[in-house]
ROTI-929184 format. One line per 4 residues: number of its first residue (from 1); for each residue x, y, z negated of C-alpha. Coordinates in steps of 0.05 Angstrom, whole numbers. Layout:
<recs>
NUM	X/Y/Z ~ ...
</recs>
This chain:
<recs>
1	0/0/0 ~ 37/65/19 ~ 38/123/-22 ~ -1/181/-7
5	36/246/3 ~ -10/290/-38 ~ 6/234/-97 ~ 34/269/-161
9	92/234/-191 ~ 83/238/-264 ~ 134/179/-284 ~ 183/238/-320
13	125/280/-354 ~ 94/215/-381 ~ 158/195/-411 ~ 187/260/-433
17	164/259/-512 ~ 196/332/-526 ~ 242/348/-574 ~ 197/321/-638
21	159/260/-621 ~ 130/242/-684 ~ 98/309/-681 ~ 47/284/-623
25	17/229/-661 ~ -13/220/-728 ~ 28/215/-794 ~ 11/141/-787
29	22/119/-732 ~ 87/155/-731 ~ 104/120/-794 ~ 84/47/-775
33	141/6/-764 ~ 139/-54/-703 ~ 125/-117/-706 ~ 198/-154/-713
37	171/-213/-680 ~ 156/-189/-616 ~ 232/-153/-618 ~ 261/-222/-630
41	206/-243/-574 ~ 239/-199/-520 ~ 302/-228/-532 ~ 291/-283/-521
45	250/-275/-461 ~ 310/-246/-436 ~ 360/-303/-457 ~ 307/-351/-417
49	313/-297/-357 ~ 381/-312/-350 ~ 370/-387/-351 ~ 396/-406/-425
53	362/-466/-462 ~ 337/-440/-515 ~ 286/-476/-572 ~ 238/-420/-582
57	213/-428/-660 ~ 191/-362/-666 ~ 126/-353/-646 ~ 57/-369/-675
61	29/-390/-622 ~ 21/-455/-575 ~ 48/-479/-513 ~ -16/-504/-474
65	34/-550/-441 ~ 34/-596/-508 ~ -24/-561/-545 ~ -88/-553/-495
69	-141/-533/-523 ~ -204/-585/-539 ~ -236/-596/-470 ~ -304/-585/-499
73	-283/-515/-513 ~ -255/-505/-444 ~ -320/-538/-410 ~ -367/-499/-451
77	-324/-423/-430 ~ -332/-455/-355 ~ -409/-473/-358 ~ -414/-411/-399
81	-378/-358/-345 ~ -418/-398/-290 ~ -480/-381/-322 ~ -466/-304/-316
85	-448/-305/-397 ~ -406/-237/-382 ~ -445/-181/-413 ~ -441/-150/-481
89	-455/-190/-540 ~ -485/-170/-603 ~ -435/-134/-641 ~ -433/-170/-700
93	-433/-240/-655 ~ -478/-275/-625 ~ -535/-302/-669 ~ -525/-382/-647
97	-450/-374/-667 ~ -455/-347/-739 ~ -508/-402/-745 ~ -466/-452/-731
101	-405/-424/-768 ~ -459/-427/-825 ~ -473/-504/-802 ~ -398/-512/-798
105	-379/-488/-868 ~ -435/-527/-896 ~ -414/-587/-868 ~ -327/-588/-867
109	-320/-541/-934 ~ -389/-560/-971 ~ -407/-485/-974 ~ -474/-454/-961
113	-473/-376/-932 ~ -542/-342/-903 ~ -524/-323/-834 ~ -520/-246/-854
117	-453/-265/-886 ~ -421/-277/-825 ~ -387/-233/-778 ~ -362/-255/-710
121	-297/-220/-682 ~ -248/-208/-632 ~ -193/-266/-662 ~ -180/-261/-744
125	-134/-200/-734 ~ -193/-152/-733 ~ -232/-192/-778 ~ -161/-174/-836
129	-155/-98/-811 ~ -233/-88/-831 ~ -229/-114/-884 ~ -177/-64/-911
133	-214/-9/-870 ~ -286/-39/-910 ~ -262/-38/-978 ~ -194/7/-989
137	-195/83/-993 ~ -122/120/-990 ~ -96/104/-1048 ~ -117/46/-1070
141	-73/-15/-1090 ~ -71/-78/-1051 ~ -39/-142/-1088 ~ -4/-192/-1032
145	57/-247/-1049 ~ 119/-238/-1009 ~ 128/-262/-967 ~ 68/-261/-921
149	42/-245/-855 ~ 33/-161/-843 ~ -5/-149/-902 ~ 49/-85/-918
153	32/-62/-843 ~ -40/-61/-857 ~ -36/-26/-924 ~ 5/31/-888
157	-49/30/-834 ~ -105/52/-888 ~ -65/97/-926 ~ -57/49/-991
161	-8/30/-1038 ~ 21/-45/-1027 ~ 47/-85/-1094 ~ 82/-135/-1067
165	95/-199/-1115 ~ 157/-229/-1094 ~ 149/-316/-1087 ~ 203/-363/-1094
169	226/-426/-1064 ~ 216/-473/-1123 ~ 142/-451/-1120 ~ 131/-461/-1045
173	135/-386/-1049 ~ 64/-385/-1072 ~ 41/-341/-1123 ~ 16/-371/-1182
177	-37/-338/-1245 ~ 25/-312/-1280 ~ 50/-284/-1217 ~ -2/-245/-1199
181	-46/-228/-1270 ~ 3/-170/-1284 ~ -6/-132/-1215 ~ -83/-144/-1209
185	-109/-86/-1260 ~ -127/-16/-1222 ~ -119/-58/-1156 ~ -174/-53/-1108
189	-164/-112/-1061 ~ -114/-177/-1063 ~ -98/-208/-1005 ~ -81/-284/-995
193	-68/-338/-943 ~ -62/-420/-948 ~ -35/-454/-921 ~ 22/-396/-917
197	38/-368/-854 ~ 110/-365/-855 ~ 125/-421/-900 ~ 72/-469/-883
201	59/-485/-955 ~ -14/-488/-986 ~ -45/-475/-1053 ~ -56/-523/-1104
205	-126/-532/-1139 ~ -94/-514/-1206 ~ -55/-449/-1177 ~ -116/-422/-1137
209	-172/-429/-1191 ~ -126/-398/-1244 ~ -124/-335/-1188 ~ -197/-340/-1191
213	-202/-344/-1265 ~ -160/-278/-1265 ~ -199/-246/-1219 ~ -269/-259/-1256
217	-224/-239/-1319 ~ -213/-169/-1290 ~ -284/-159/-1252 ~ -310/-172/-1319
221	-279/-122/-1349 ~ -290/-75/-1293 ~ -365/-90/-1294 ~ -362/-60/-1378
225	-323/-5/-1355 ~ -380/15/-1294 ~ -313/9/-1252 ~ -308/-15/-1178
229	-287/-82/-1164 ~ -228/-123/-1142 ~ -236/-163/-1066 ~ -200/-220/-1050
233	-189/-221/-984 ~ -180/-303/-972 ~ -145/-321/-902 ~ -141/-386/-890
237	-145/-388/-808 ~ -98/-445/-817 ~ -150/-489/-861 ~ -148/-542/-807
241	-82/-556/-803 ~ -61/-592/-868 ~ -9/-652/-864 ~ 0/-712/-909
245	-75/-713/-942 ~ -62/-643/-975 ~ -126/-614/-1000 ~ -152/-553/-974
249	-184/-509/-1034 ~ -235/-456/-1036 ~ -242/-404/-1073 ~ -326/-404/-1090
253	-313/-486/-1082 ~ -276/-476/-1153 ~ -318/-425/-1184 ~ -379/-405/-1144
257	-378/-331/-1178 ~ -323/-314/-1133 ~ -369/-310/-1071 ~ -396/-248/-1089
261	-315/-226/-1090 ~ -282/-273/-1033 ~ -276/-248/-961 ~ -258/-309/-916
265	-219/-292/-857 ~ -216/-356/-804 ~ -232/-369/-728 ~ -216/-416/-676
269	-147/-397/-659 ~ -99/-433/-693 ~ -142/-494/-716 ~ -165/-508/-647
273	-107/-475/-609 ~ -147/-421/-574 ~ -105/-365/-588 ~ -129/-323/-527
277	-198/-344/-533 ~ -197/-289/-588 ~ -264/-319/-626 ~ -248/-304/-693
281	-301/-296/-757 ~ -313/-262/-825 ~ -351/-297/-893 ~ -365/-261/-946
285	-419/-216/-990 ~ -470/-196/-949 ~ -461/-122/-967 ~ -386/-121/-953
289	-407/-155/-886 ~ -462/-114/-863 ~ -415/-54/-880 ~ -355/-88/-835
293	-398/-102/-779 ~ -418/-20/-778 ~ -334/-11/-779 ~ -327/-53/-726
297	-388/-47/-673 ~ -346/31/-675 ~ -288/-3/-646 ~ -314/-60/-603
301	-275/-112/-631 ~ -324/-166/-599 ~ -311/-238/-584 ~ -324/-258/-509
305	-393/-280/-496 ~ -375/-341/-462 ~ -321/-365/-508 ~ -374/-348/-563
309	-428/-392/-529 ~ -372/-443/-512 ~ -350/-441/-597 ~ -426/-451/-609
313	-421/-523/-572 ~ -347/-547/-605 ~ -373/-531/-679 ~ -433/-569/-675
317	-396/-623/-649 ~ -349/-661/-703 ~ -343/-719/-670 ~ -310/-674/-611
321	-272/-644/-664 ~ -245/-698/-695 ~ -219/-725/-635 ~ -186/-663/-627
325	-155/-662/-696 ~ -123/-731/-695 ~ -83/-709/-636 ~ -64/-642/-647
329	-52/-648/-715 ~ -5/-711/-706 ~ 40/-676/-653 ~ 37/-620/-696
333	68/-661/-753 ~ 115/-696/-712 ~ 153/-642/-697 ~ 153/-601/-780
337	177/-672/-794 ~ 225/-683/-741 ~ 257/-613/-769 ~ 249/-620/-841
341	289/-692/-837 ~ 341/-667/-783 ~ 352/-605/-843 ~ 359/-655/-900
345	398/-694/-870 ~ 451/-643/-860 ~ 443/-615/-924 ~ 463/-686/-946
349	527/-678/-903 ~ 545/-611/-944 ~ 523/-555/-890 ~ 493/-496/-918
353	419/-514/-901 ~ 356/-536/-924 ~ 276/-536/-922 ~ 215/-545/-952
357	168/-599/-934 ~ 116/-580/-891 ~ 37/-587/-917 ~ 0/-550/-866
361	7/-492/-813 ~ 57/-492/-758 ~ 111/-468/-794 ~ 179/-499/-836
365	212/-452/-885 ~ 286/-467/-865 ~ 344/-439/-912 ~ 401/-438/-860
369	459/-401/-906 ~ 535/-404/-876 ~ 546/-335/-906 ~ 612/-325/-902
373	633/-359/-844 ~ 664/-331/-788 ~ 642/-319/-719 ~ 669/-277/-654
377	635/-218/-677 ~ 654/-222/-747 ~ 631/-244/-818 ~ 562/-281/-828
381	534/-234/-883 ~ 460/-217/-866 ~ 393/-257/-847 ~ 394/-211/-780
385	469/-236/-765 ~ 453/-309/-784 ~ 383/-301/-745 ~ 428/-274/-677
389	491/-320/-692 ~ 440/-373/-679 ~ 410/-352/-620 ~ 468/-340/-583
393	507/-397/-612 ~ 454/-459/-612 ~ 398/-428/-573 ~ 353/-427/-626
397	300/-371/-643 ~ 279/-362/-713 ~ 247/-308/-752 ~ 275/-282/-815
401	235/-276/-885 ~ 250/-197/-873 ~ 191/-200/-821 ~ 148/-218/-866
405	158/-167/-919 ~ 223/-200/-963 ~ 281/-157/-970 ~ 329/-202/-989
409	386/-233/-951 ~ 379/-309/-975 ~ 382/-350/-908 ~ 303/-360/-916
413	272/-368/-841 ~ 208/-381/-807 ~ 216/-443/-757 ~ 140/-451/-722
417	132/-511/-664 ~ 75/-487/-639 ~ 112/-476/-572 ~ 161/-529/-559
421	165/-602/-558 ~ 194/-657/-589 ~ 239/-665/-535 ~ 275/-591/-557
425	277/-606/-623 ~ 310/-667/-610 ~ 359/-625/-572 ~ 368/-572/-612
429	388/-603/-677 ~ 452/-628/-662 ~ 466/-564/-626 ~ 459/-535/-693
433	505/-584/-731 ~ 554/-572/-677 ~ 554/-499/-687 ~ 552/-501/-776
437	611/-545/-759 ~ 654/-493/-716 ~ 657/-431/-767 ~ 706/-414/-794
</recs>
C-alpha cells in the first residue's frame, strides 16, 4: 500500500516525551514500576531470535503444544462464534455462566452462593484490581505475604499503603496466624493466594482457619467499635491444580462466617489452560459484588460471549472435566517432579541448590545459590546476576523472588513448566550441573 503524499509523519512528535515526562501522566502511573517478568520475557525472546536453546521457565502460562485446552471448551467457542455469539454480554456475565459457576462451586468445593454473588470477568486480573478499587480508599492498609504475585503493584495502583509480611522457606513461604495477626489491625483488606503463585505451595487446613479465626477476631472487634471491616481477598485461580492428594481449603468451608468477609478470585485460565480465553469470575458478599460489577461495567472488563457460552457447557460437564484433569494435571506433575528430583539430586552432590516440593500450581521454588563464584563478567553476588549467569550460561530462564515483591538476595527463584516439555527439562538439567561445575 503506498503512502499518500499528503500523509503526516508523526513517528518523532509521538515519541518526543519533552524534557519532563512524568509530568504528562498521572502521579501514578508515573510511579508504577513494570512488570519484571515481561523484561526477562523480551530477553529471552530475543536469545530464541538468534536461535539459542533456551528452557523458558519463566512464564505463567502454557504452551498449547503440550497443554491444549479441553476440547469441549474449544468446541463450545466454535459452535458458539458460529451461532453469531459476538455481541455484548451483560456486564456482570452472562446469566447461564454465573449459574453454573454457582452449580460448579456447589458441586467441586461443597459451597452454596445465590447467583447475585457472582461476577463474571475479563480473566482473574480484573476480577483482583476491583477488588482493591471496591473496597480500598487512599490510604488504607492492605496485608499480603511476600512473596506473592503483584499485590504491591495493585496497592500503588489505588493509592494504599502495602504491609508486606515477609514468608520463609521452612514454611513453604506461607504465612501462618502468627504471621499475619500483628499486621491485620487498622488494615482494610488482606490479600491471599493458594496454592502460591510463585512457589507453588498451598495452605494447610490448620494455617488457613487460624487466618480465619484472626480475621473474625478483628471484625468482631471492629463490629463493637462501629468500625469498617477487614476483606479477604482469597485467590485461589490455581484451586485445580493440586499434586499428590493435597487438600484444597476454603475459607467459608472452615468457618462459614467468613463469607460475608471472603472475596474469591478464580476463572478458567490456569485450571483449564485457557489463558487467552480471558473468562475469569468473582464470589463473594452480594453487596461487595453488586458494588464491583458497577466498577467494572465503567471499564468493560467483559468476558467474550462465546467463550462465556462455551464455559457454560465445560462446567456443567465433570465428567469432561475430569478427563481433562487426569491429563493435564499428570504432565503438569511430571515435569515439578522431574525438576524438584534433578535439584535434589545435586544438592546431594554438594552444589549450591535446592527446592521445595511442589503441591500445586505450575511453579517450583528453586534456591540456585553459587554466590561467590566466578564468571566472565565477574563475581556471582546478586539474584539478577545469578538469574542472567544462567541464561546466558545454561539457557535457562527463571524469575527471581524480587519480582514478586522479596528484597532479598537469597538464590530463591520461580521455575513454572507451563511452557516447555519434558523433553527440555531433560535437557536442561545437566546443562545446569555442567555450568555449577565450571565456576570458579
Amino acid at each position: 500500500m503506498e503512502i499518500q503524499e499528503t500523509c503526516l509523519d508523526l513517528v518523532a512528535l509521538a515519541r518526543d516525551a519533552g524534557p519532563d515526562p512524568k509530568s504528562r501522566v498521572s502521579t501514578m502511573a508515573a510511579g508504577l514500576i513494570g512488570s519484571e517478568i515481561l523484561r526477562i520475557a523480551s530477553e529471552i525472546r530475543a536469545l530464541v531470535a538468534s536461535g539459542r536453546p533456551v528452557c523458558n521457565l519463566t512464564v505463567g502460562d502454557f504452551d498449547p503444544r503440550y497443554f491444549p485446552i479441553p476440547a469441549k471448551l474449544a468446541e463450545g467457542t466454535r459452535a458458539a462464534l458460529e451461532r453469531g455469539e459476538t455481541n455484548y454480554p451483560p456486564a456482570n456475565g452472562m446469566p447461564d455462566l454465573r449459574q453454573a459457576v454457582g452449580r460448579f462451586y456447589e458441586r467441586e468445593l461443597g459451597l452454596r452462593y445465590p447467583v447475585e454473588s457472582i461476577l463474571i470477568n475479563g480473566g482473574a486480573r480484573p476480577v483482583i484490581y476491583c477488588v482493591f478499587r471496591t473496597l480500598c480508599d487512599p490510604g488504607d492498609r492492605v496485608v499480603y505475604p511476600v512473596p506473592s504475585w503483584n499485590n504491591n503493584h495493585y496497592v500503588h495502583m489505588v493509592g494504599g499503603v502495602g504491609v508486606p509480611v515477609i514468608c520463609r522457606p521452612e514454611h513453604r513461604f506461607l504465612p501462618s496466624r502468627e504471621d499475619l495477626i500483628r499486621a491485620l489491625p487498622g488494615a482494610r483488606l488482606l490479600s491471599l493466594n493458594s496454592p502460591l503463585n510463585p512457589t507453588g505451595t498451598a495452605f494447610t487446613r490448620e494455617d488457613l482457619l487460624g487466618i480465619c479465626e484472626a480475621v473474625l477476631a478483628e471484625n468482631e472487634g471492629r463490629a463493637r467499635r462501629g468500625e469498617r471491616p477487614l476483606f479477604l481477598l482469597y485467590d485461589h485461580i490455581y484451586w485445580m491444580l493440586r499434586f499428590g492428594g493435597i487438600p484444597h481449603f476454603t475459607p467459608p468451608e472452615l468457618i462459614p462466617e467468613m463469607a460475608r468477609y471472603t472475596v474469591f478470585v478464580d476463572g478458567i485460565s490456569k485450571g483449564f489452560a485457557a489463558t487467552g480465553l480471558r473468562v475469569g469470575w468473582a464470589v463473594g458478599p452480594v453487596d461487595v459484588i453488586s458494588r464491583m460489577s458497577a466498577v467494572l461495567g465503567h471499564v468493560g472488563a467483559w468476558a467474550p460471549r462465546a467463550e462465556q457460552v462455551a464455559t457454560v457447557g465445560l462446567l456443567d460437564d465433570p465428567e469432561a472435566i475430569r478427563q481433562f484433569e487426569a491429563v493435564f494435571q499428570r504432565e503438569l506433575q511430571a515435569r515439578l517432579d522431574r525438576l524438584h528430583a534433578g535439584l535434589q539430586a545435586m544438592k546431594q552432590k554438594g552444589l549450591p541448590v535446592d527446592s521445595i516440593p511442589p503441591m500445586g500450581a505450575i511453579y517450583l521454588a528453586a534456591r540456585i545459590h553459587p554466590f561467590g563464584g566466578r564468571t566472565a563478567a565477574g563475581e556471582l553476588r546478586t539474584n539478577e546476576e545469578i538469574r542472567r549467569w544462567l541464561l546466558e550460561a545454561t539457557g535457562i530462564g527463571v524469575v527471581p523472588f524480587q519480582a514478586f515483591g522479596s528484597t532479598e538476595d537469597d538464590g530463591w527463584f520461580r521455575l513454572s513448566v507451563g511452557a516447555v516439555s519434558l523433553a527440555d527439562v531433560d535437557a536442561a538439567l545437566p546443562r545446569l550441573e555442567a555450568a555449577l561445575r565450571r565456576l570458579a
